[in-house]
NUFI-412427 format. One record per residue: x, y, z of N, C-alpha, C in turn; residue in one letter. Coordinates in steps of 0.001 Angstrom, whole numbers, padded with zeros to 6 digits. Atoms other than C-alpha are relative to their C-alpha. Example, Ala and Ser with C-alpha at 12.3 -4.5 7.8 and 13.67 -1.06 7.14 Angstrom:
BEGIN
000890_-001190_000000_012300_-004500_007800_000900_001200_000000_A
-000820_-001190_-000060_013670_-001060_007140_-000770_001090_000730_S
//
This chain:
BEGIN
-000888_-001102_000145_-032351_-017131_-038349_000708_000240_001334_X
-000811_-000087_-001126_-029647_-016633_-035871_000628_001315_000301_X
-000698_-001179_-000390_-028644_-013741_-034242_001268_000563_000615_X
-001435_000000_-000991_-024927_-012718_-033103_000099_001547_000008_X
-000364_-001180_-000497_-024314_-009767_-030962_001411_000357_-000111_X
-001315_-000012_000133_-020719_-008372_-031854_000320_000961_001074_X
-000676_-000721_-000913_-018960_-007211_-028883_001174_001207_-000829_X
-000834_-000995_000216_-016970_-003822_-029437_001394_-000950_000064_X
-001971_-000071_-000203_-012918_-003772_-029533_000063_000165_001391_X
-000994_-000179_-001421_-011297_-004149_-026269_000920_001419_-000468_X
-001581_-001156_000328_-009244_-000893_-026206_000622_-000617_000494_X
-000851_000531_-000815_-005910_-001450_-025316_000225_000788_001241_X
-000685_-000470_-001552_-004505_-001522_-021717_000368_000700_-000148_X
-000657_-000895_-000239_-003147_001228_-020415_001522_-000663_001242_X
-000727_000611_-000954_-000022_000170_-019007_000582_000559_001188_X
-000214_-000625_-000827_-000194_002509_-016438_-000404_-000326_001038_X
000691_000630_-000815_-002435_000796_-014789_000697_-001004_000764_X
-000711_001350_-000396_-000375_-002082_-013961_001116_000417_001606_X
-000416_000490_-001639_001258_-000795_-011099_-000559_001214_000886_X
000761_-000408_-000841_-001412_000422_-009184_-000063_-000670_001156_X
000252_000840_-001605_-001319_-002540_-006680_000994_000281_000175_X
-001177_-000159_-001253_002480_-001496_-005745_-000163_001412_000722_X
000293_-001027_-000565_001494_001925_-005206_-000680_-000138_001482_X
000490_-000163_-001192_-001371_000825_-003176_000587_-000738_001167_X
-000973_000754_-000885_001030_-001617_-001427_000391_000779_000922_X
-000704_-000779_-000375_003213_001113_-000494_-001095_001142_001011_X
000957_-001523_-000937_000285_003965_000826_-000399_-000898_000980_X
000484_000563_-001631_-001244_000745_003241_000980_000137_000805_X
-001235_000240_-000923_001833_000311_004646_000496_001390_000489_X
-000167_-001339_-000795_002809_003876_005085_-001065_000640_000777_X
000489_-000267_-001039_-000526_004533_006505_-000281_-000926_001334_X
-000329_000434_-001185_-000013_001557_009021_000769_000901_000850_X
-000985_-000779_-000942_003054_003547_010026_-000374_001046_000243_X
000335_-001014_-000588_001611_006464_010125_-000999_000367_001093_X
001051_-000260_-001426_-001185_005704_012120_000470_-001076_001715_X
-000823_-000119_-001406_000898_003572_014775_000855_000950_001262_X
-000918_-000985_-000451_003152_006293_014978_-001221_000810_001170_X
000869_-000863_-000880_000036_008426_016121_-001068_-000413_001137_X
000330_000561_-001130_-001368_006125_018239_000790_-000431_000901_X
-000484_000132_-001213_001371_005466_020255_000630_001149_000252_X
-000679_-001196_-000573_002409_008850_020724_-001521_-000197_001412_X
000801_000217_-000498_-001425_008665_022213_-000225_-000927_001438_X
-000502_001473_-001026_-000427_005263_024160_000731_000506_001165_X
-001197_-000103_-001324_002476_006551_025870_-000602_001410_000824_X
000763_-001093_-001029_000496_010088_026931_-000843_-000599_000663_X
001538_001396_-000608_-002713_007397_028310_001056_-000259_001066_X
-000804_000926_-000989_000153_005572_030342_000848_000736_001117_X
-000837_-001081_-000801_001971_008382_031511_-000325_000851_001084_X
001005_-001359_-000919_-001201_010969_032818_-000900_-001387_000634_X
001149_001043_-000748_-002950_007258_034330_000327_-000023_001090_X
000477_-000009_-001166_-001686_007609_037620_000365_-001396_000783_X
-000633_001774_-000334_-000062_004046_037919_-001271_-000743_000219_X
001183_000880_001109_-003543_002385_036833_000328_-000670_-000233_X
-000363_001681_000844_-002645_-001307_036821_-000869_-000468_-001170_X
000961_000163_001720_-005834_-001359_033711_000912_000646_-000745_X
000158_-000768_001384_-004876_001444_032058_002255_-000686_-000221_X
-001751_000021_-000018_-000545_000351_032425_000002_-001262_-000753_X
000185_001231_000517_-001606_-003115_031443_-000734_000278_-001823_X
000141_000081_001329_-003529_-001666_028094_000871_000298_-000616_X
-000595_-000548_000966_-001304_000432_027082_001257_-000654_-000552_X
-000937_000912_000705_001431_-002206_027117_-000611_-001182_-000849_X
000780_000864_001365_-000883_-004418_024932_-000113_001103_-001073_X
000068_-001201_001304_-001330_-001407_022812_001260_000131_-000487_X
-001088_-000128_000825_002212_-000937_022414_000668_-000932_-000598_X
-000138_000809_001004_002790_-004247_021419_-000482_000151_-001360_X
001135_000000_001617_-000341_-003936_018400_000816_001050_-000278_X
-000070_-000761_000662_001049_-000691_017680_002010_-000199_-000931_X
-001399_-000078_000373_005136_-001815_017204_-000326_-001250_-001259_X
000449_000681_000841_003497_-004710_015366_-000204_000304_-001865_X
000997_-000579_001150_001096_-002323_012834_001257_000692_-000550_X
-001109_-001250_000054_004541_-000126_012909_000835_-001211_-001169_X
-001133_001058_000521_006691_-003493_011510_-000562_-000369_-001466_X
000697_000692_000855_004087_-004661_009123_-000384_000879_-001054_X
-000037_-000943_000691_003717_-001201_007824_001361_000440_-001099_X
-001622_000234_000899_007450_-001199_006972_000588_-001017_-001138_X
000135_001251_001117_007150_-004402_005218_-000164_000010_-001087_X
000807_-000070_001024_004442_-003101_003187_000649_001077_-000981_X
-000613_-001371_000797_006271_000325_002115_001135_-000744_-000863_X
-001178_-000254_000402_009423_-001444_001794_-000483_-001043_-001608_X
000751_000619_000918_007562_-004285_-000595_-000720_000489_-001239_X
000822_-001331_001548_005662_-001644_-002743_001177_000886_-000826_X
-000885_-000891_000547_009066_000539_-003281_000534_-001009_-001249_X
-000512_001293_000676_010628_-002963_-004720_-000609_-000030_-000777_X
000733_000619_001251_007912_-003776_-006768_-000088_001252_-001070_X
000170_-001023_000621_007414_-000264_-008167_001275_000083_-000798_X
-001243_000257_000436_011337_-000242_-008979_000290_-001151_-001108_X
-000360_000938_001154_011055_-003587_-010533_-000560_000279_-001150_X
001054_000004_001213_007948_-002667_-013009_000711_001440_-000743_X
-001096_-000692_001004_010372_000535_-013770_000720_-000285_-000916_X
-001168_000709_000864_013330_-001657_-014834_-000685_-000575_-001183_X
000707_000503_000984_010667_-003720_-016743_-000396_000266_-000848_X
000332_-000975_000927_009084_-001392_-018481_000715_000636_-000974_X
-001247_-000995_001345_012510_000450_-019974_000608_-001100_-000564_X
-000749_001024_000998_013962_-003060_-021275_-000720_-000898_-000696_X
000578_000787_000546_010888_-004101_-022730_000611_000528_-001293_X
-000358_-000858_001374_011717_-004337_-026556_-000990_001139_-000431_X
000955_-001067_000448_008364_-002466_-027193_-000610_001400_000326_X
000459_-000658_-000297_008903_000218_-025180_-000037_001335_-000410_X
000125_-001299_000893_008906_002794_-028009_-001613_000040_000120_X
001335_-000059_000143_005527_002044_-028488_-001422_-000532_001034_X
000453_-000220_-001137_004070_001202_-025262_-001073_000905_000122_X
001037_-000678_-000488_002357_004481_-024687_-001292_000474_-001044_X
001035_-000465_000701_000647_004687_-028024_-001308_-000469_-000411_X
001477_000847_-000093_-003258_004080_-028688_-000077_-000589_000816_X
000508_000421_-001481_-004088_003721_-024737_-000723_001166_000104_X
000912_-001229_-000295_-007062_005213_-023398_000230_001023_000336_X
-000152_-001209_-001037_-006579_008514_-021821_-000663_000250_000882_X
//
């Protein structure tokens, strides 16, 4: 005698879900920028109150490299997440099915 376990129904997707990775695209990247921003406000006060400190003049221009870097790469990421978010808009309103799209998805 053989036994078969029947897996439930898959509910359907929620297609809301689907653009969760441009979102989160978009928040890394704005908190790159946001936290460069606040570390080199940090950077340039360090460099400023050091006292001409060939260490501390020498980090902080390595720091402001990493931080114009984290600042560039942050912009990348925002501008990359806005795009994608925009595209899965367009996508979404010229699917043919998007009368019915939102109906019978989990809540």
């Amino acid at each position: 005698m053989e036994s078969r376990v029947m897996s439930p129904p898959e509910p359907p997707r929620n297609p809301e879900h689907r653009s969760t990775n441009a979102i989160l695209c978009f928040c890394i990247g704005a908190g790159l920028a946001g936290g460069a921003w606040f570390f080199g406000v940090g950077t340039v006060m360090a460099a400023a109150l050091s006292g001409g400190d060939p260490a501390v003049v020498v980090g902080g221009a390595i720091a402001a490299i990493g931080l114009v870097l984290a600042s560039i790469a942050g912009a990348v990421l925002m501008l990359v997440g806005t795009i994608w978010m925009v595209i899965q808009v367009i996508a979404d309103q010229t699917s043919e099915k998007s009368e019915k799209r939102y109906r019978d998805v989990e809540r």
